[in-house]
C-alpha positions as CSV (number, residue, x, y, z in Angstrom):
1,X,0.0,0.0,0.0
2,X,1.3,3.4,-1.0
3,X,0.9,6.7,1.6
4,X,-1.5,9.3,1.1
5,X,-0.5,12.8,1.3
6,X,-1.9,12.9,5.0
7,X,0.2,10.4,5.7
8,X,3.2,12.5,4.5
9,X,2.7,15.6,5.5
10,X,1.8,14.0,9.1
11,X,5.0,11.4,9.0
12,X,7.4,14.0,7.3
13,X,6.4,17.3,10.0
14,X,7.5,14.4,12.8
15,X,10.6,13.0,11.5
16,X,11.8,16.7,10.5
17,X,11.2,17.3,14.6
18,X,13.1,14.5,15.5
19,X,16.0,15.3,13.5
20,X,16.5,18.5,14.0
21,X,16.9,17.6,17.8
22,X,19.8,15.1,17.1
23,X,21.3,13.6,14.0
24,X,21.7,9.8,13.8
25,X,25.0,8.7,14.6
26,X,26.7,6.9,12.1
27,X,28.9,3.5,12.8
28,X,29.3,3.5,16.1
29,X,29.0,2.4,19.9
30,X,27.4,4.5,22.6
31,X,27.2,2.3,25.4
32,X,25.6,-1.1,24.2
33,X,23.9,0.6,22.1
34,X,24.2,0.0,18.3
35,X,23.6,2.6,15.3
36,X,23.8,1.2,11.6
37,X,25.4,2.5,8.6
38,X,23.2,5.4,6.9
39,X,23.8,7.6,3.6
40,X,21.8,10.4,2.0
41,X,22.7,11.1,-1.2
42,X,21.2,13.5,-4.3
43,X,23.0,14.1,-7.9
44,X,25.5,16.3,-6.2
45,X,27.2,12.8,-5.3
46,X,27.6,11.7,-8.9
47,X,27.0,7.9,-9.9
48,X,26.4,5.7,-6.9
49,X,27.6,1.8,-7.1
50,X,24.7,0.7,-5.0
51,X,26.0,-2.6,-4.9
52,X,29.3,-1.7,-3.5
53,X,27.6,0.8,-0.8
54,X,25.7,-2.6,0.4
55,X,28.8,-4.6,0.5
56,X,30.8,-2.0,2.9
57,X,27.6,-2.2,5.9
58,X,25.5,0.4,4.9
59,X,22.2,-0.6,6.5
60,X,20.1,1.9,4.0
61,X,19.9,4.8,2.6
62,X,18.0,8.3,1.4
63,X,18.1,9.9,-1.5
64,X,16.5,13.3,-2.7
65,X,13.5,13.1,-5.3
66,X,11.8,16.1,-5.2
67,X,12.1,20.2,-4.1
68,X,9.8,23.1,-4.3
69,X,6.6,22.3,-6.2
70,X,7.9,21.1,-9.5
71,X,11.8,20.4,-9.3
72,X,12.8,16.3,-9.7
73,X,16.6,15.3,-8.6
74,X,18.0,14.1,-12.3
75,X,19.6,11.2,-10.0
76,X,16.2,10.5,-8.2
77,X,14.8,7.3,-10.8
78,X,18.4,6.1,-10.9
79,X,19.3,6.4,-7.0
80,X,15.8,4.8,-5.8
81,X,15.4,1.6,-8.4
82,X,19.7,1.1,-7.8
83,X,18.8,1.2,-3.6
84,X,16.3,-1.4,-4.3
85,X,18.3,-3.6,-6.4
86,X,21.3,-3.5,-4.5
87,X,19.3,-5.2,-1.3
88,X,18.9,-1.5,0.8
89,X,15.9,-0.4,2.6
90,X,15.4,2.5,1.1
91,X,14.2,6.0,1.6
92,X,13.2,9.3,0.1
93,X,13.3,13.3,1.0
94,X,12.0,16.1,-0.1
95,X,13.5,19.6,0.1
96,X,10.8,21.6,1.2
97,X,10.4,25.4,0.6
98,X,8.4,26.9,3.7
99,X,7.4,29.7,1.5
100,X,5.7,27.3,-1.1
101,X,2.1,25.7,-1.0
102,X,2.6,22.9,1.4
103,X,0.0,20.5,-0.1
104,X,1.1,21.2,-3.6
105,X,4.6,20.4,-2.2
106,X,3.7,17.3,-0.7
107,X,1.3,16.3,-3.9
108,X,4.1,16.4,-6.2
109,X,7.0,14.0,-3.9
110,X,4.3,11.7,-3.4
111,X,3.4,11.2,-6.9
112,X,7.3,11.5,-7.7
113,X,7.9,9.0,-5.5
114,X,5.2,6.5,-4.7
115,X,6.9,5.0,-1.8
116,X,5.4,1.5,-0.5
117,X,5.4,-1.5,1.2
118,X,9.1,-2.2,2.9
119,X,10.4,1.7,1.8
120,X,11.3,3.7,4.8
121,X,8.9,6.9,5.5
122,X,9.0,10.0,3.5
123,X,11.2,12.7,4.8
124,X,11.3,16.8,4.8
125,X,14.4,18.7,4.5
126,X,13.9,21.9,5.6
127,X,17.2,23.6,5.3
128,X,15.3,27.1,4.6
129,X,13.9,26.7,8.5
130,X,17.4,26.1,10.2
131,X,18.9,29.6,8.4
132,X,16.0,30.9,9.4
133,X,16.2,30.4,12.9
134,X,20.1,31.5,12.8
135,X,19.4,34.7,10.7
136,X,17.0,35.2,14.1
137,X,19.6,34.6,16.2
138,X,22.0,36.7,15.0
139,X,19.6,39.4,14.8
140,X,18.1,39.4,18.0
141,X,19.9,36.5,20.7
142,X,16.9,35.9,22.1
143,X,17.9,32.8,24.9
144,X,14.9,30.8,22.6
145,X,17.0,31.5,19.7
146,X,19.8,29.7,21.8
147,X,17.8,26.6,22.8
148,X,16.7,26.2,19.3
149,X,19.8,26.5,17.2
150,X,21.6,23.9,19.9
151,X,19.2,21.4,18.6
152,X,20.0,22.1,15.2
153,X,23.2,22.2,15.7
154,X,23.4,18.2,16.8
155,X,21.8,17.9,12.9
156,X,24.2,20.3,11.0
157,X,28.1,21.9,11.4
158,X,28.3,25.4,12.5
159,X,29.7,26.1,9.2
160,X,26.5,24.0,7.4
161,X,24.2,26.5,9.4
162,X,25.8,29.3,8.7
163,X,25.7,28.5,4.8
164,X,21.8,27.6,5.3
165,X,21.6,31.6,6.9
166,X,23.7,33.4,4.1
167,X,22.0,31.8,1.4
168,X,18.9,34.3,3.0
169,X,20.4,36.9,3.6
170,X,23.5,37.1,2.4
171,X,24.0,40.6,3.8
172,X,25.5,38.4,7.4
173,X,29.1,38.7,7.9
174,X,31.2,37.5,9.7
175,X,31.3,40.1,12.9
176,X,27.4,39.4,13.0
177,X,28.4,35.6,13.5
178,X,30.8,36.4,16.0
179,X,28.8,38.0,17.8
180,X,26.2,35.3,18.1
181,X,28.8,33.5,20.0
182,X,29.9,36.0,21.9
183,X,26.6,37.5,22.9
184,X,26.2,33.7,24.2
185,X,29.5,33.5,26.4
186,X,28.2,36.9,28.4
187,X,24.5,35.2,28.7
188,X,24.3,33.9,32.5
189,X,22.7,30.4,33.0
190,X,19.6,31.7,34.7
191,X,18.7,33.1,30.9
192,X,17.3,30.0,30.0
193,X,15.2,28.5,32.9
194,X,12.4,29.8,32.0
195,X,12.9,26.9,29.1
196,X,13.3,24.3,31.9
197,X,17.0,23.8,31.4
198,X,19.1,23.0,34.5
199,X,22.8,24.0,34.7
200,X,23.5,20.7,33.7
201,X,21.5,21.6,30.1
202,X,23.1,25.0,30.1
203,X,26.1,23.4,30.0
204,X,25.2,21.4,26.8
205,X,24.2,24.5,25.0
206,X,27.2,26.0,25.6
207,X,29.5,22.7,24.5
208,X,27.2,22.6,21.1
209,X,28.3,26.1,20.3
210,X,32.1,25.6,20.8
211,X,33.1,25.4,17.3
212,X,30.8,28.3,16.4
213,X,33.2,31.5,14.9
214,X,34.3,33.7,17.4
215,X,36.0,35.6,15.3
């Protein structure tokens, strides 16, 4: 059975949540616990030996189809049927444009795609969101601002958010940037409990902005 557009919009809005609060590890032990292999790819990456991807562990895989309202990845028929063939459980996203129709966006992956029975569930990319929130924050520093783009940044690189933000406004340089991490060393703990974050937390926020530009 195929998903309906509810289904996607529904699906897509809560796997967007949960990664932006933490990207999934790749390889590796934390504790006992084990995280499998994972790859996203889209035509950027070039030709993809499926087969060899499978070989080296990769557990499966996303690849982009669709963005905006009309836009197909040239690599999207290739990538999906080469996924299946090669023995991956596969998965699709979908670049989505917050400032396009929603339905229409979700209208066009789904009949792009047509994702079934053993493929994973559909995904949103919403890189447009993230620059977003850090074009906020280095407008304003609002302690939200803070507490938000800490959870993005265990998706995305400083540097990755800081592309996502230029690419809207490419009037930010760098002494604006700096100063979003400055502007944070000054802020005193007590700025975010009314977030519910205990030192402890505080102290989290602060480690997930250490690679941020200071200068």
């Amino acid at each position: 059975m195929g998903m309906n557009r509810r289904s996607f919009l529904r699906r897509g809005a809560g796997l967007l949540a949960l990664g932006a609060a933490a990207a999934l590890p790749r390889q590796a032990q934390a504790g006992d616990t084990w995280y499998p292999w994972v790859m996203d790819v889209s035509h950027w990456q070039g030709t993809i030996n499926w087969s060899s991807v499978r070989s080296a562990g990769t557990a499966f895989a996303f690849c982009k189809a669709t963005e905006t309202t009309s836009y197909k990845d040239p690599s999207f028929d290739t990538n999906w049927a080469g996924m299946k063939s090669a023995g991956l459980v596969r998965g699709a996203y979908h670049f989505g444009r917050p400032a396009d129709d929603p339905v229409a966006q979700a209208n066009w992956f789904i009949d792009t795609v047509r994702p079934g029975v053993g493929d994973l569930p559909p995904v949103l990319d919403l890189e447009d969101v993230a620059g977003s929130k850090v074009c906020a924050l280095a407008g304003r520093a609002y302690s939200r601002d803070y507490v938000d783009t800490a959870a993005l940044l265990g998706r995305w690189t400083p540097a990755e958010l800081i592309r996502f933000a230029r690419r809207l406004d490419p009037g930010l340089d760098t002494r604006d940037l700096a100063d979003v991490a400055s502007r944070l060393d000054q802020m005193p703990d007590t700025a975010f409990a009314p977030f519910g974050l205990s030192p402890h937390d505080v102290a989290g926020l602060r480690e997930r902005f250490a690679d941020w530009p200071r200068t």
